[in-house]
C-alpha positions in Angstrom: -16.7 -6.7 -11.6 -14.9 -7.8 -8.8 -11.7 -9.3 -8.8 -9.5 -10.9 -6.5 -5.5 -9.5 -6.7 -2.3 -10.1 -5.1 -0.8 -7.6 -3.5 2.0 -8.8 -1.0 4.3 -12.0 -1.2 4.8 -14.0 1.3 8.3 -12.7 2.4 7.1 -9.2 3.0 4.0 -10.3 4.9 6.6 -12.4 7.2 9.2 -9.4 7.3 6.6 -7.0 8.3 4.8 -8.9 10.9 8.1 -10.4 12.9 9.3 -6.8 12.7 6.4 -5.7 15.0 6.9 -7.8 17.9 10.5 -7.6 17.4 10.8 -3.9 18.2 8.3 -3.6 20.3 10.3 -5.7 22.8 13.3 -3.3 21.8 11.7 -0.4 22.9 10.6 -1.8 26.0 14.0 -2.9 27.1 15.4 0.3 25.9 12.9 2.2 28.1 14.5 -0.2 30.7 18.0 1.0 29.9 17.1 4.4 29.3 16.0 4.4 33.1 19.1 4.1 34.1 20.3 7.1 33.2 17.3 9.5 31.8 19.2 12.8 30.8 17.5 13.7 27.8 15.0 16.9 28.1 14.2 20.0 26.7 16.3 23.2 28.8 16.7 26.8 27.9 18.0 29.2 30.1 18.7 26.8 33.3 15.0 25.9 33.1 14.0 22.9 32.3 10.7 22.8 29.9 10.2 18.8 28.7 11.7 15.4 30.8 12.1 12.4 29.2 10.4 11.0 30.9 8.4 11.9 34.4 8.7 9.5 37.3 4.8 8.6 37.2 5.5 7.3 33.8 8.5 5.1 35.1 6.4 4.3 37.9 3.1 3.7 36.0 5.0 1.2 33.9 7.1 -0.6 36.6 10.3 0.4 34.2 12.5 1.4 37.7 15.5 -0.8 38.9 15.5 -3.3 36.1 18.6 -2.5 33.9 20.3 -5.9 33.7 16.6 -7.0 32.5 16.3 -4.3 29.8 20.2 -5.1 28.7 19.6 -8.5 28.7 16.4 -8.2 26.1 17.9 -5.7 24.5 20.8 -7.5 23.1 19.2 -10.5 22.7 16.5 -9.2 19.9 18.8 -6.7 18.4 20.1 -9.6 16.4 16.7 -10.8 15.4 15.7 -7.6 14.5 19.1 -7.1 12.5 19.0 -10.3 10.4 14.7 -9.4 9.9 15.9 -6.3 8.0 18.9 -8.0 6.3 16.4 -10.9 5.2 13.7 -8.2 3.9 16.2 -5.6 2.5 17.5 -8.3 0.2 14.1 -9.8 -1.1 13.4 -6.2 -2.6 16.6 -6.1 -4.1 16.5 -9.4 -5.7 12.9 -9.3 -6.2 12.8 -6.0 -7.5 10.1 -4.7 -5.0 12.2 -1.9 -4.9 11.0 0.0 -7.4 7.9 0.0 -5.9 9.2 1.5 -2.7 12.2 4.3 -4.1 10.5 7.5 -4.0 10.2 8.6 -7.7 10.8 12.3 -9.1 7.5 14.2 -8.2 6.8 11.8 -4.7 7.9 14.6 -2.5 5.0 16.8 -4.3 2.3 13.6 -4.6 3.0 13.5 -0.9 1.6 16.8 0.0 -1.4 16.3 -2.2 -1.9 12.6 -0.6 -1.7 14.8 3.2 -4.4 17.1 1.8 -6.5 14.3 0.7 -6.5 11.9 3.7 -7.3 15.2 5.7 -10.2 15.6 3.6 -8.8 19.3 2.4 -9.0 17.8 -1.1 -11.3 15.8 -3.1 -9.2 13.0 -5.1 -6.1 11.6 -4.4 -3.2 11.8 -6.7 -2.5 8.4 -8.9 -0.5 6.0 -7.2 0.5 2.0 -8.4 1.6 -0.2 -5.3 2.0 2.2 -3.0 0.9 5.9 -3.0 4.0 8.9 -3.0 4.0 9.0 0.6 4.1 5.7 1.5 7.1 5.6 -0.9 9.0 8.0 1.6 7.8 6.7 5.0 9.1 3.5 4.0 12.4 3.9 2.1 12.8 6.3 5.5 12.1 3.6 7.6 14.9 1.4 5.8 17.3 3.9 6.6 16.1 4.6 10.2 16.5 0.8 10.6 20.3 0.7 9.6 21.0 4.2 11.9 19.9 2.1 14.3 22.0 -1.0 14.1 25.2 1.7 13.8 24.4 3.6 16.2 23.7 0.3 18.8 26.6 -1.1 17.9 28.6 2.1 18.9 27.0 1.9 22.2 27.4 -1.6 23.0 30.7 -1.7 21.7 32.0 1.7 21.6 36.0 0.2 21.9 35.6 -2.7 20.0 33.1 -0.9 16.9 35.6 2.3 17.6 35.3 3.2 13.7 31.5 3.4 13.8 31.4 5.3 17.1 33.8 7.7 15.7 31.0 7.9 12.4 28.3 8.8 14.5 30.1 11.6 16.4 31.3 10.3 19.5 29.4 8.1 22.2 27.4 10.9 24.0 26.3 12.0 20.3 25.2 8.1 19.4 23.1 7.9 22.0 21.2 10.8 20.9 20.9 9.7 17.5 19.8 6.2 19.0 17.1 7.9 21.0 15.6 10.0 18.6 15.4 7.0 15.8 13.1 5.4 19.0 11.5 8.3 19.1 10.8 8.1 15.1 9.8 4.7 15.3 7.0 5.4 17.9 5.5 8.3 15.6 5.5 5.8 12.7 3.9 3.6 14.4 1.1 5.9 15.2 1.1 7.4 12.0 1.0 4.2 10.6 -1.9 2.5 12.4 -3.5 5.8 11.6 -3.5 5.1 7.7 -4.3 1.9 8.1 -7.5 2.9 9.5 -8.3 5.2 7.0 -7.6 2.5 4.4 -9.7 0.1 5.4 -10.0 -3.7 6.0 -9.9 -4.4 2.4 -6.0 -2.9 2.7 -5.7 -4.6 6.5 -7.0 -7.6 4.7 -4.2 -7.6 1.9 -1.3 -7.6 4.9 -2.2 -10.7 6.0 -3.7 -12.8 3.2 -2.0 -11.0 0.6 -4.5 -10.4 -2.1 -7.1 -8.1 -2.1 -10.3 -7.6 -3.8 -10.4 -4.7 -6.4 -13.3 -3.7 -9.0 -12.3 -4.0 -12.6 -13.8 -3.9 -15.8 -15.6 -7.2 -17.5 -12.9 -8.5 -20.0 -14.6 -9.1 -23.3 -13.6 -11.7 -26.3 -14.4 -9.1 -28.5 -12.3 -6.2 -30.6 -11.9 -2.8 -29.0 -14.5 -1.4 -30.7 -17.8 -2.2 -30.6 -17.3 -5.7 -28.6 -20.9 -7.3 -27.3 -21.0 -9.3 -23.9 -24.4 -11.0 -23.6 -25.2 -10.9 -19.4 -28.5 -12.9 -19.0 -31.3 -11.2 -21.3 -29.3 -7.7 -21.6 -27.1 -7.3 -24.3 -24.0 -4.5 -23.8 -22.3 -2.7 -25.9 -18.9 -1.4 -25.1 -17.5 1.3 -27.7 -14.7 3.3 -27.2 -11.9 4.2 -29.7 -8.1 3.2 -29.7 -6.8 6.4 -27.7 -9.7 6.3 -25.1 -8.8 5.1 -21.6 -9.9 1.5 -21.0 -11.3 2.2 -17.6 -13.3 4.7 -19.3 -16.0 2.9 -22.2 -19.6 3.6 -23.1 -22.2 1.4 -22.3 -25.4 1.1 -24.2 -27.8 -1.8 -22.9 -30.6 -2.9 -25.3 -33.2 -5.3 -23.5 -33.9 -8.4 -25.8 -36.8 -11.2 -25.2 -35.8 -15.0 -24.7 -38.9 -15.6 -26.6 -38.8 -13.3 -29.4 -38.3 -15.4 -32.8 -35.9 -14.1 -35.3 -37.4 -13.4 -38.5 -35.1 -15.0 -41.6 -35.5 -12.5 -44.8 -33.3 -14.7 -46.7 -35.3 -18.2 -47.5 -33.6 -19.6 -50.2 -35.8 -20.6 -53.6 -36.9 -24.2 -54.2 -38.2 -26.0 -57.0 -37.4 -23.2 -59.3 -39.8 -20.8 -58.0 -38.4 -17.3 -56.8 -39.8 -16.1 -53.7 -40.5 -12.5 -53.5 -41.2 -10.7 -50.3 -44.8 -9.6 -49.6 -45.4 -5.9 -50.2 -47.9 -4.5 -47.2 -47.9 -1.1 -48.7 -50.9 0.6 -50.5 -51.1 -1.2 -54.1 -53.0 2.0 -55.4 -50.4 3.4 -57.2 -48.9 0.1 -59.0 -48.7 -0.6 -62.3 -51.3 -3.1 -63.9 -50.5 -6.1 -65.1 -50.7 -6.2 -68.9 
């Protein structure tokens, strides 16, 4: 039977979907200050192997010559993207979302068995309630990664003024590295993201925007546990299972009836005195005579 369910409130639909324009822009614009001065790449030896990033990229993308563009966006949103995450981190405290989003004891293990079933290495996928075990990581992780990058921005804005939180992060050469590889993490959750969604489906998709979803549960009965009858049209069903059985998991025997079948009443009560006795259609051979 199909059901329809809520699944996401209101305040984390809003949350999530402001957050995506939000820091998208910031990436932009940080690709626009990043131009500026583009030091970061992968060297060993005097040889350089990796270049963030090569000048057909810059080029391809128009990105060159517009820093006070790129500082100018970048500021401006940081603050929007700042009081978005300050909005959603307190509704799941207050809500208690939360515990639906901590990673519990064994999520680090569930996680490796949820890889091995979306890569279709293994059958079934381990139980999960609102969100599966990894899920559960990716996004307490991207709480965190959120925060690192508020610190960290605010070190390199304000390195003089926010002295105390560029001294936390190492130093100003050292937050900007930090700042840049949180990007970095954000585009691969992104991917990664759009990736499961895919998978999922648009029943999941579905459940982002509208918030409820439609799930297939078992008929609710008005009978006991045991042995409760559900008449559906001219089928009668019988559900039996005992008390320590799984609910999800019942027998179902299905006896076809007629709508035209006439019951047969064994019990007529006597009138008049007379006592009815029920006709014997057996063989009267071996019966014994009347005297």
């Amino acid at each position: 039977m199909k059901t329809i369910k809520e699944k996401h409130s209101l305040a984390m639909r809003w949350t999530h979907w402001v957050n995506f324009p939000i820091l998208t822009v910031m990436i932009w614009s940080g690709m626009l200050i990043y131009w500026a001065n583009d030091e970061y790449s992968i060297t060993l030896f005097g040889h350089t192997y990796f270049r963030f990033f090569p000048d057909w990229f810059y080029n391809e993308l128009k990105i060159p010559s517009r820093l006070a563009e790129g500082m100018a966006f970048h500021f401006l949103f940081m603050w929007f993207f700042t009081l978005n995450g300050i909005l959603y981190i307190g509704y799941t405290i207050i809500s208690g979302e939360w515990r639906e989003l901590v990673p519990q004891r064994n999520s680090f293990k569930e996680a490796w068995l949820v890889l091995l079933h979306d890569l279709h290495i293994r059958k079934s996928a381990p139980p999960q309630n609102k969100y599966n075990a990894a899920q559960r990581i990716a996004y307490t992780a991207i709480i965190f990664m959120g925060i690192g990058s508020v610190i960290t921005g605010l070190a390199i804005y304000k390195p003089v003024q926010f002295y105390y939180l560029t001294w936390l992060c190492g130093g100003y050469h050292f937050a900007r590295i930090l700042h840049f590889a949180l990007t970095l993490g954000y585009v691969f959750f992104f991917l990664i993201h759009v990736f499961q969604v895919v998978l999922a489906g648009w029943n999941n998709f579905r459940s982002v925007i509208s918030g409820f979803e439609v799930v297939n549960e078992p008929p609710v009965l008005a009978g006991g546990p045991i042995g409760a009858i559900e008449v559906a049209g001219n089928e009668v069903v019988q559900l039996e299972h005992s008390e320590d059985a799984d609910p999800q998991n019942v027998v179902m025997q299905t006896e076809s009836i007629s709508t035209n079948q006439t019951p047969v009443d064994t019990e007529t009560p006597a009138t008049n005195g007379d006592i009815t006795k029920p006709a014997n259609n057996n063989n009267t051979e071996n019966d014994e005579p009347a005297r």
